[in-house]
C-alpha positions as CSV (number, residue, x, y, z in Angstrom):
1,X,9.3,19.6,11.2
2,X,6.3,18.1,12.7
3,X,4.5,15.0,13.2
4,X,2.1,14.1,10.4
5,X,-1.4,14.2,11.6
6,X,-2.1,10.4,9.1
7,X,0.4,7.6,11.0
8,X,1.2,4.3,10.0
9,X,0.6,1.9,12.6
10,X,1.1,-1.8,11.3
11,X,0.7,-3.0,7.3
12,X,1.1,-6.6,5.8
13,X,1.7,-7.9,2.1
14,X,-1.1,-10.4,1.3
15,X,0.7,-11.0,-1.3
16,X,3.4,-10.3,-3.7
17,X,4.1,-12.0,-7.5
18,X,7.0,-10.9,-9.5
19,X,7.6,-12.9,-12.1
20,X,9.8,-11.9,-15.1
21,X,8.6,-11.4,-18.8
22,X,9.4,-13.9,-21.4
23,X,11.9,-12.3,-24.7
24,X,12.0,-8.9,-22.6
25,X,15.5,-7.2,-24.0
26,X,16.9,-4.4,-22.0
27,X,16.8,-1.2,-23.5
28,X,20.8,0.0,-23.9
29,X,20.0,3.4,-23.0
30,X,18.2,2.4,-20.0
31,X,20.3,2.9,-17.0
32,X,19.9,-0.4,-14.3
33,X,18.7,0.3,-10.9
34,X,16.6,3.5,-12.4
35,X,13.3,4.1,-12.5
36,X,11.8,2.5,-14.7
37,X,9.8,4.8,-17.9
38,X,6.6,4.5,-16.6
39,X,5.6,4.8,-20.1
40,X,6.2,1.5,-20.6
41,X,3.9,0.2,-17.7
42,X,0.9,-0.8,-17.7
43,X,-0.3,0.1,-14.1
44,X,-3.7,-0.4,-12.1
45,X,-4.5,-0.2,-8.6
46,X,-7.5,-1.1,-6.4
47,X,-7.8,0.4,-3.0
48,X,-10.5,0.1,0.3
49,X,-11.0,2.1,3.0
50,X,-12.9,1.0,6.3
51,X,-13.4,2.7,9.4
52,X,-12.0,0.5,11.9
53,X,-12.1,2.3,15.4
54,X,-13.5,6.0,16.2
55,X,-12.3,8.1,19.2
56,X,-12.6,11.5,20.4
57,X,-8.9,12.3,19.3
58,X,-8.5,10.3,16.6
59,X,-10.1,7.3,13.8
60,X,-8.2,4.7,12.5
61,X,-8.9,3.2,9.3
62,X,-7.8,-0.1,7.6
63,X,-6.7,0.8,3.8
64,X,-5.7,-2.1,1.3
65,X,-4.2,-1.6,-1.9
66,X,-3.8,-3.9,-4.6
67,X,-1.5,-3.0,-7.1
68,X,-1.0,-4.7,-10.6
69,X,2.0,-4.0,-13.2
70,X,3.2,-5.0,-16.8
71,X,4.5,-4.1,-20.0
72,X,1.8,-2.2,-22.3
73,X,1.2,-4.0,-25.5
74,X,3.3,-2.0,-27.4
75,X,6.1,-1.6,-25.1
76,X,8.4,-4.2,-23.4
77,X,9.0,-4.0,-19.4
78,X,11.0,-6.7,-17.3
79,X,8.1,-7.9,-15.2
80,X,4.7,-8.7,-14.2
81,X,4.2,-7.4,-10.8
82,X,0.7,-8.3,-8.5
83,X,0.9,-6.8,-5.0
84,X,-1.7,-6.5,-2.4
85,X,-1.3,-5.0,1.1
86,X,-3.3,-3.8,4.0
87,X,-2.5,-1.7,6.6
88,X,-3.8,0.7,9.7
89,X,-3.8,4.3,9.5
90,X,-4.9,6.6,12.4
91,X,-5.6,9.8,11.2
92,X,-5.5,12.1,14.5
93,X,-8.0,15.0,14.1
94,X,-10.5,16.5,16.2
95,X,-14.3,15.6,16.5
96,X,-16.2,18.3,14.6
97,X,-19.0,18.0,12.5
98,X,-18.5,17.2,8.9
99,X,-15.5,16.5,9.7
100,X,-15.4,12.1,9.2
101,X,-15.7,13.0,5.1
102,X,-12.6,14.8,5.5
103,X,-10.8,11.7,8.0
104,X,-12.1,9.5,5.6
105,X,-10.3,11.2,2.2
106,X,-7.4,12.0,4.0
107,X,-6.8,8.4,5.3
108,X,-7.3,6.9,1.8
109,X,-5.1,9.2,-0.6
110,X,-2.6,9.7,1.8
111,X,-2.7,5.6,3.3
112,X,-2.8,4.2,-0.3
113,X,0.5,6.6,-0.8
114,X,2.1,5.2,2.1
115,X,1.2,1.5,1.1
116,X,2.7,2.3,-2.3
117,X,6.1,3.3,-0.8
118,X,5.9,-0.3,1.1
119,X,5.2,-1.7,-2.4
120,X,7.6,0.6,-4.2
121,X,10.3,-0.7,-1.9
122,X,9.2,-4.2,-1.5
123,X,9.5,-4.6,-5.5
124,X,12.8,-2.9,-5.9
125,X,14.1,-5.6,-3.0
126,X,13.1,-8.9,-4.9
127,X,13.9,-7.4,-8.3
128,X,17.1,-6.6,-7.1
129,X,18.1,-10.2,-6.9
130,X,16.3,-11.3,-10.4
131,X,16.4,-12.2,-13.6
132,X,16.0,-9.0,-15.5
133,X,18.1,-6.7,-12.7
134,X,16.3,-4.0,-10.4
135,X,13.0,-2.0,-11.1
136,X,12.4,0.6,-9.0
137,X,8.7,1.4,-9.9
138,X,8.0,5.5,-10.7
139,X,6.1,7.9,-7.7
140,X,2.8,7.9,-8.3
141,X,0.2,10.2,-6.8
142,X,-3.6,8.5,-5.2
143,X,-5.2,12.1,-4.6
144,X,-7.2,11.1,-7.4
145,X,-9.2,9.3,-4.4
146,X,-10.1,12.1,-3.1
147,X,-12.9,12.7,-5.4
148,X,-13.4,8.3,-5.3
149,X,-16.5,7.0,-3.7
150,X,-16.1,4.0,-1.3
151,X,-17.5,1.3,-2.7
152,X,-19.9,-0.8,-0.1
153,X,-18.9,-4.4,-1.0
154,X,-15.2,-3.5,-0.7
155,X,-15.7,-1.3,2.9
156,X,-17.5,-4.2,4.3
157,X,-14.9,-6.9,2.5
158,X,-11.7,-4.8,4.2
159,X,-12.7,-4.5,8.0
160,X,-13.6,-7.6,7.9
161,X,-9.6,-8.5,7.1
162,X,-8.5,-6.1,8.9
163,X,-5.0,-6.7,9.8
164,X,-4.7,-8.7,13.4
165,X,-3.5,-6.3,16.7
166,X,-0.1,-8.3,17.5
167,X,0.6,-8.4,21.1
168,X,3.2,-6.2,22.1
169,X,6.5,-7.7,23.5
170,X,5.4,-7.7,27.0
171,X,2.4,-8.8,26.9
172,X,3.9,-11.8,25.5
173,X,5.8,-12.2,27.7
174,X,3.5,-11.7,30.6
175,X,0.6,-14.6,29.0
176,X,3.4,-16.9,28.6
177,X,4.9,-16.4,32.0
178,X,0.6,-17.0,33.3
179,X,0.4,-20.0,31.0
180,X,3.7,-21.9,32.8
């Protein structure tokens, strides 16, 4: 086991709407706390990538997803679901040429993925306590991204919200001991 080369740094919900659908019946045969048949979901996502910071060692990025899920005309599903979130990645790769097209695809398919699991889990926590029981949303694959071009207006839209660096416990604590 090794470290992954993409990490995580910090991510925030911009915001999240879960709001139950009107005359939805649970299927019988539908097991609660499952995944729910994706089948039945009508799912879309928007995603931005921005290059935030670029170092010798490594980049980091700021990716933002925005995910959006309901019941397909046809087909009933317990809830209407709007997400958005944003987040760092630092993708740690050497400098070599032709090598930012590579940071760059890397950081989107494989930060969306790890937004989604934020999502994924953030969903199944507030469904969990409502009206029409717990909806774990199905696994879903971005590495159709790879082949996405970034579109300008988003790029420049993300870095400039990019999420804010918190201070880290000490340095806290050290302003607020210079400020008294």
């Amino acid at each position: 086991m090794q470290l992954s080369p993409l990490q995580l740094l910090e991510y925030t919900f911009d915001g999240v709407s879960v709001l139950p659908v009107d005359g939805y019946v649970a299927d019988p045969a539908f097991a609660p706390g499952l995944v729910f048949f994706p089948g039945k979901l009508a799912m879309s996502a928007d995603t931005g990538l921005a290059l935030l910071a670029e170092e010798e060692k490594y980049s980091d990025f700021g990716v933002k997803l925005t995910l959006r899920v309901g019941p397909k005309e046809d087909a009933q599903a317990p809830y209407n679901i709007q997400v958005s979130v944003r987040g760092v990645v630092r993708m740690h790769l050497t400098q070599a040429e032709r090598q930012g097209e590579e940071r760059r695809v890397r950081a989107l398919v494989n930060g969306a993925s790890l937004l989604y699991g934020a999502v994924r889990e953030m969903v199944s926590t507030i469904t969990s306590r409502s009206a029409h029981g717990p909806l774990l949303l199905p696994s879903l694959s971005f590495q159709d991204l790879a082949t996405h071009k970034p579109d300008e207006a988003a790029v420049t839209a993300l870095a400039s919200s990019a999420p804010a660096k918190r201070k880290s416990p000490a340095a806290r604590a050290k302003a607020k001991a210079g400020s008294a």
